[in-house]
C-alpha positions in Angstrom: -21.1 -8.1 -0.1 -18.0 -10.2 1.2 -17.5 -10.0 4.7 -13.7 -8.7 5.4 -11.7 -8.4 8.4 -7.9 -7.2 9.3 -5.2 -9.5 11.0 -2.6 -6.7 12.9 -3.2 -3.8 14.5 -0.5 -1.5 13.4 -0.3 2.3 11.8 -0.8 1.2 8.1 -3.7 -0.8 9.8 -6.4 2.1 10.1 -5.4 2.3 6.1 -6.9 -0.9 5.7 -10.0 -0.1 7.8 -10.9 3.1 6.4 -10.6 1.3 2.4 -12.6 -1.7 3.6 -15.8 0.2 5.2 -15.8 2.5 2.2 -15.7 -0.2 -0.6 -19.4 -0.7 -1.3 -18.5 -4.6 -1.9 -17.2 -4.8 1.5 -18.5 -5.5 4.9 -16.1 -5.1 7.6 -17.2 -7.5 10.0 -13.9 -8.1 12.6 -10.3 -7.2 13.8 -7.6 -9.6 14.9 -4.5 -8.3 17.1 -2.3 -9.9 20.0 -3.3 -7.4 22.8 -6.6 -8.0 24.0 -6.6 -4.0 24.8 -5.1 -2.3 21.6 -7.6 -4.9 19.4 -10.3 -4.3 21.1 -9.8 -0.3 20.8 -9.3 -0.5 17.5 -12.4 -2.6 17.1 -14.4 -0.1 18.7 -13.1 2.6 16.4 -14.7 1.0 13.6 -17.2 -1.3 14.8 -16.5 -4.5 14.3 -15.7 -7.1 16.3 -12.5 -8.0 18.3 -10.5 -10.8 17.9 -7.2 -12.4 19.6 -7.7 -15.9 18.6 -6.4 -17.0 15.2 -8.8 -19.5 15.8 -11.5 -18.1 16.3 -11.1 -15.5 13.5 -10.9 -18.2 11.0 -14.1 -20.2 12.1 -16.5 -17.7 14.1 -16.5 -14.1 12.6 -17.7 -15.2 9.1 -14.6 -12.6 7.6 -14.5 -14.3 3.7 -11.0 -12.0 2.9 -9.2 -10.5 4.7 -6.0 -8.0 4.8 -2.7 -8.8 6.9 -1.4 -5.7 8.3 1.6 -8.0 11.2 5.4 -7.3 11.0 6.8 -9.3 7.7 8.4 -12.1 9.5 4.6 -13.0 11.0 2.6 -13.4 8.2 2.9 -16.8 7.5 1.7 -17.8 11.0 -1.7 -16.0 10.1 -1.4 -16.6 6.2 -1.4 -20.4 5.6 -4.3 -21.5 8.5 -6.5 -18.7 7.2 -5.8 -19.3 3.0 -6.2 -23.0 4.2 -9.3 -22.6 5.1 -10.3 -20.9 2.0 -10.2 -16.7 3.4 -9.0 -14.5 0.6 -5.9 -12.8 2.0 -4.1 -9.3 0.5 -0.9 -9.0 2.6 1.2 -5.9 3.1 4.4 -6.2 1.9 6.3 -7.8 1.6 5.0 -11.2 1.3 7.2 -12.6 3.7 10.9 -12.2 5.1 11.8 -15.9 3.2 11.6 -17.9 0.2 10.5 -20.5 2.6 7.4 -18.3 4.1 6.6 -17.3 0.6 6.4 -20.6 -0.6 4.3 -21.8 2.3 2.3 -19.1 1.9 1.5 -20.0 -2.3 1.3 -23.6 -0.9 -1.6 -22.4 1.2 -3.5 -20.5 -1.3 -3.6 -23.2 -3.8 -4.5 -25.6 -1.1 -7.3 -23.5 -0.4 -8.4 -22.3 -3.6 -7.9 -18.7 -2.1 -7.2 -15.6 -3.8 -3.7 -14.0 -2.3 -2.9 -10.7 -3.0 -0.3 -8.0 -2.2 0.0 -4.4 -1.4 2.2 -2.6 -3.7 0.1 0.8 -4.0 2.3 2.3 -5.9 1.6 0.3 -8.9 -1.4 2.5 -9.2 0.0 5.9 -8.8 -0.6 7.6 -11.9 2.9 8.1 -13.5 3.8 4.8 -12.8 0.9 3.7 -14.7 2.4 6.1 -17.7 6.0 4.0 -17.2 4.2 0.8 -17.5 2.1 1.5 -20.6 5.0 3.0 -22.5 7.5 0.1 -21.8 4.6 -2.4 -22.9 3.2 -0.9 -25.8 6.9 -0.5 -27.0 6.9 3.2 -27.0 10.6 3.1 -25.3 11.7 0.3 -28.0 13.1 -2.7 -26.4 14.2 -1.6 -22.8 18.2 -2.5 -22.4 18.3 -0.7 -18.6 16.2 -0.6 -15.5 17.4 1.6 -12.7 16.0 1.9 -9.0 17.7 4.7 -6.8 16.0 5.5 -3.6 17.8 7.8 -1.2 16.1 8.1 2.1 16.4 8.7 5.8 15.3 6.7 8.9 16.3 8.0 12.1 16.5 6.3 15.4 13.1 7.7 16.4 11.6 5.7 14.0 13.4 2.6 15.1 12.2 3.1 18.6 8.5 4.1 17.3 7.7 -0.2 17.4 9.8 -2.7 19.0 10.1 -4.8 15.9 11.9 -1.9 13.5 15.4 -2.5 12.8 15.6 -6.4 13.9 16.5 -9.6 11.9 14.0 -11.8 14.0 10.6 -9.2 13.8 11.3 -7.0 10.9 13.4 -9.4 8.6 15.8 -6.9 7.0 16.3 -3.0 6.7 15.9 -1.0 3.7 15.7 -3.7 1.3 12.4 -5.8 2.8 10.7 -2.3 3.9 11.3 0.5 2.3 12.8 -0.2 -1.4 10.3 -3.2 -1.8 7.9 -1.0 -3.8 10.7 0.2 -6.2 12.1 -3.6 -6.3 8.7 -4.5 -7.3 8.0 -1.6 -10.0 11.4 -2.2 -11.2 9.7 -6.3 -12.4 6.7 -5.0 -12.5 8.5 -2.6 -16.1 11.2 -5.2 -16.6 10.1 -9.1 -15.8 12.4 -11.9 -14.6 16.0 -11.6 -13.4 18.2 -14.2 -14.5 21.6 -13.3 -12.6 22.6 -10.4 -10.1 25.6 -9.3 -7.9 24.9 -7.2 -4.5 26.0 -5.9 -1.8 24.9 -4.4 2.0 26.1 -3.4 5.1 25.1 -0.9 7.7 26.7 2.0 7.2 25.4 4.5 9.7 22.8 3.2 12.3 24.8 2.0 15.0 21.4 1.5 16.9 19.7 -1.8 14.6 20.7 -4.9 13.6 19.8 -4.5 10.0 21.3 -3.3 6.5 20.7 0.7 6.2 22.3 0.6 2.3 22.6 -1.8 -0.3 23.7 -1.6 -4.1 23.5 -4.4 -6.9 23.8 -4.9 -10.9 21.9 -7.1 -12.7 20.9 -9.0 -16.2 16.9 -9.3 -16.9 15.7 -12.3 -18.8 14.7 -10.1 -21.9 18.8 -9.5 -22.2 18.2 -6.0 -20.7 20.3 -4.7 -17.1 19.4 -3.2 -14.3 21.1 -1.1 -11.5 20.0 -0.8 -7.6 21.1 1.6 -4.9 18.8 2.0 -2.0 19.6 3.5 1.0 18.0 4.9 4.5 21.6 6.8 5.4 20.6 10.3 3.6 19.7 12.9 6.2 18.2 14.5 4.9 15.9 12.1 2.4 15.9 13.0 -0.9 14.0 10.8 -3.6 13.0 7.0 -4.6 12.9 6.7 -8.5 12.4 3.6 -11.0 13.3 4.8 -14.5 13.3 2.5 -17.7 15.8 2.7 -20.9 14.9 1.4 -24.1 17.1 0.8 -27.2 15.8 4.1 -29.4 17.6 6.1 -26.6 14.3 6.8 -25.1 14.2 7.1 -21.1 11.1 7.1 -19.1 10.9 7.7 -15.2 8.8 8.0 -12.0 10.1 9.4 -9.2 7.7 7.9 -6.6 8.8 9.7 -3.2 10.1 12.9 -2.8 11.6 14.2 0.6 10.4 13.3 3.8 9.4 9.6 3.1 6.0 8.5 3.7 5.6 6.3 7.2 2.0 5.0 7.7 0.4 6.7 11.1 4.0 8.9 11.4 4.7 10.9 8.3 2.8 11.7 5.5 3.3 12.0 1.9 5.1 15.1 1.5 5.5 15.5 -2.5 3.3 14.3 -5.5 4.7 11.0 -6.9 5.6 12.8 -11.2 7.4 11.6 -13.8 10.5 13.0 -13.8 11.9 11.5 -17.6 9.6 11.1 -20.8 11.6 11.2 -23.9 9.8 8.9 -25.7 9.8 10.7 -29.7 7.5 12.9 -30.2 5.6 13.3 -26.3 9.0 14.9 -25.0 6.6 18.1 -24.7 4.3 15.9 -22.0 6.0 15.7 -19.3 5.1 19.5 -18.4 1.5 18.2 -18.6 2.2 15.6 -17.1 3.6 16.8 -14.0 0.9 19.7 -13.8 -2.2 17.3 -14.1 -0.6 14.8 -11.3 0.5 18.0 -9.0 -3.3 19.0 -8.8 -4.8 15.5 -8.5 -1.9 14.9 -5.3 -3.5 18.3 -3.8 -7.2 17.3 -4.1 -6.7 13.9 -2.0 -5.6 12.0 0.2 -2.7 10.2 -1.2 -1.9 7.8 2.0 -6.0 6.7 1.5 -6.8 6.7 -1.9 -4.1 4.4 -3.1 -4.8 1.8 -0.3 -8.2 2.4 -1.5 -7.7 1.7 -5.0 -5.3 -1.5 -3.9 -8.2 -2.8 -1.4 -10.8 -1.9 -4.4 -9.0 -4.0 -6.9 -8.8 -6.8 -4.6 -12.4 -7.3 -4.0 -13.0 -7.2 -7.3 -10.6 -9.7 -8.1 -12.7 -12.0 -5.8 -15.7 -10.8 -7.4 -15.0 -11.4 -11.1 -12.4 -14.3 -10.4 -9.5 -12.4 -12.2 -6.1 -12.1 -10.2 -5.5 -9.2 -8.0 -3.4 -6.5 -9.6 -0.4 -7.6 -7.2 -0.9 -11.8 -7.4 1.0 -13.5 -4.5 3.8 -14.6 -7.1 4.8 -11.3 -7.7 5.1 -10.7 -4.2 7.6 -13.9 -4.0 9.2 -12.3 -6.8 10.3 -9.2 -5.0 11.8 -11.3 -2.0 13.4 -13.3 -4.2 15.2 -10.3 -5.5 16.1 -8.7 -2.1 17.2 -12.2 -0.9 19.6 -12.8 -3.9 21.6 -9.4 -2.9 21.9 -10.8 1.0 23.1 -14.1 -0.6 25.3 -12.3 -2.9 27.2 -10.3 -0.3 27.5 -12.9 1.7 28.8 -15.5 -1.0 30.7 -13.0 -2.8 30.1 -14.0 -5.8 27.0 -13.5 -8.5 23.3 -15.1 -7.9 21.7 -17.0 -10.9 17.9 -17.2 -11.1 15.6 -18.1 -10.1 16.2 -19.2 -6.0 15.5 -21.8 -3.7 14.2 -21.5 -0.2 18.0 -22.5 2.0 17.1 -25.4 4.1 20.6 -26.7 5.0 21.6 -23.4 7.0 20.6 -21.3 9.8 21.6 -17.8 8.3 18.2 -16.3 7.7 19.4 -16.5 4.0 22.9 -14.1 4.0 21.5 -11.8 6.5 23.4 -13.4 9.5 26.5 -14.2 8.3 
């Protein structure tokens, strides 16, 4: 068994607890927060010990991986000392607000020959597992378009439900670094390197944060293919996140990964089952009914919010069992703020972003998000 432990204390937190005394690989050994009274009730929830030293996390409680659960901007300041050190790490995303923390972050890893993994769950929801094998296996022909629409809502309540929400400093961005970050990441996860983009963002109607609410971009993949992005937290109410891929027979295949009320760890549950809402590949047009009636029954037999955590915990053990990458490797997760960043940095240049991108050293903008 590998002894694991959680850095944060936060809603998506008890996610992470619950996957972590379940998995049959793990022992869940210890908790580390910043209030010695929130940390230590969440210890006793689940029975482990408390911790508020970094410190002391690292060198006393014996934790051999761990999850990081802190506000985006924070997880460097818990990430490199414990990968240093050698403790496997999988790190809610995104990996970090910067190019610079990211790359500290891989720096750290390597250093410390540590496995470093990400949470994207919703890399394992079944229809997005349908997308992926049909764009690899060449079912779609060559894909020529990649599109990422996600249409939500956030009202103020939500801003106000932790202090961090809605600031440059704690939460690092809006919509782009915490919400459309899983359909960023699906959208390389189909499609693969970027090699230029153009972007825009602005905060259209949240008077009450500091942070972008809506952002749009076009882009040119690698593989010669384009891509299209418009997320936003300004539709009241929310209606839909979707990823959908276009290959060069004419074939379209899609995942519509949230539907309605948008899923906020320890505040709102998932309301609608994640379906595929294109499959034209030739010949398994008639699926998609099957499709969408085989994952409608599976979302009403679980828990969605658990089980994918579950599966995303229970693939990164095993990664550190069998020495294989994690499912989400730390790269990819760079790779997704490497794409958000290059639409800050577009809209504040004004001009298109070639690929790939370097941490900014000579400015104090928090790359584009403060100009």
């Amino acid at each position: 068994m590998v002894k694991t432990g959680i850095i944060g204390t936060g809603k998506v937190a008890h996610l992470h607890a619950l996957a972590l005394q379940r998995n049959p690989k793990s022992e869940f050994t210890a908790v580390l927060g910043r209030t010695p009274e929130r940390t230590q009730a969440f210890a006793d929830q689940y029975r482990v010990k408390a911790y508020t030293d970094l410190d002391a996390f690292i060198e006393d409680s014996g934790v051999q991986a761990s999850t990081i659960c802190t506000p985006h901007p924070a997880h460097v300041d818990a990430a490199v000392p414990a990968l240093k050190s050698g403790m496997h790490l999988c790190i809610e995303k995104p990996l970090a607000a910067s190019l610079e923390h990211c790359d500290v972050i891989l720096d750290a890893a390597e250093r410390g020959n540590a496995k470093l993994g990400m949470v994207c769950q919703r890399r394992f929801y079944e229809p997005v597992l349908r997308v992926k094998g049909a764009v690899d296996s060449g079912k779609t022909g060559l894909p020529i378009l990649g599109m990422v629409t996600m249409l939500g809502w956030r009202d103020q309540d939500y801003y106000d439900a932790d202090s961090w929400r809605g600031t440059w400093s704690e939460e690092g961005g809006g919509v782009l670094v915490n919400q459309a970050v899983h359909q960023l990441d699906l959208l390389l996860w189909f499609l693969g390197e970027v090699d230029e983009l153009v972007g825009m963002w602005d905060n259209l109607n949240h008077p009450g944060i500091e942070v972008e609410d809506t952002a749009v971009a076009s882009l040119r993949f690698k593989n010669g293919a384009m891509g299209h992005i418009l997320v936003s937290n300004s539709f009241n109410p929310a209606l839909f996140g979707k990823v959908s891929v276009l290959g060069n027979t004419g074939a379209k295949v899609g995942v519509q990964t949230d539907s309605g009320q948008m899923f906020i760890p320890g505040m709102a549950a998932i309301s609608e089952p994640p379906l595929n809402d294109f499959w034209t590949v030739p010949g398994e047009e008639h699926l998609l009914e099957q499709f969408r009636k085989e994952d409608t029954e599976r979302f009403e037999s679980l828990n969605p919010e658990e089980h994918y955590h579950q599966l995303q915990i229970d693939d990164f053990l095993d990664a550190i069992e069998s020495g294989r990458e994690p499912c989400t490797t730390g790269q990819e997760g760079r790779d997704a703020v490497e794409l958000f960043t290059a639409i800050y940095r577009s809209g504040r240049d004004g001009r298109s972003i070639k690929f790939p991108l370097k941490p900014e050293s000579d400015r104090d903008d928090f790359d584009g998000r403060l100009s």
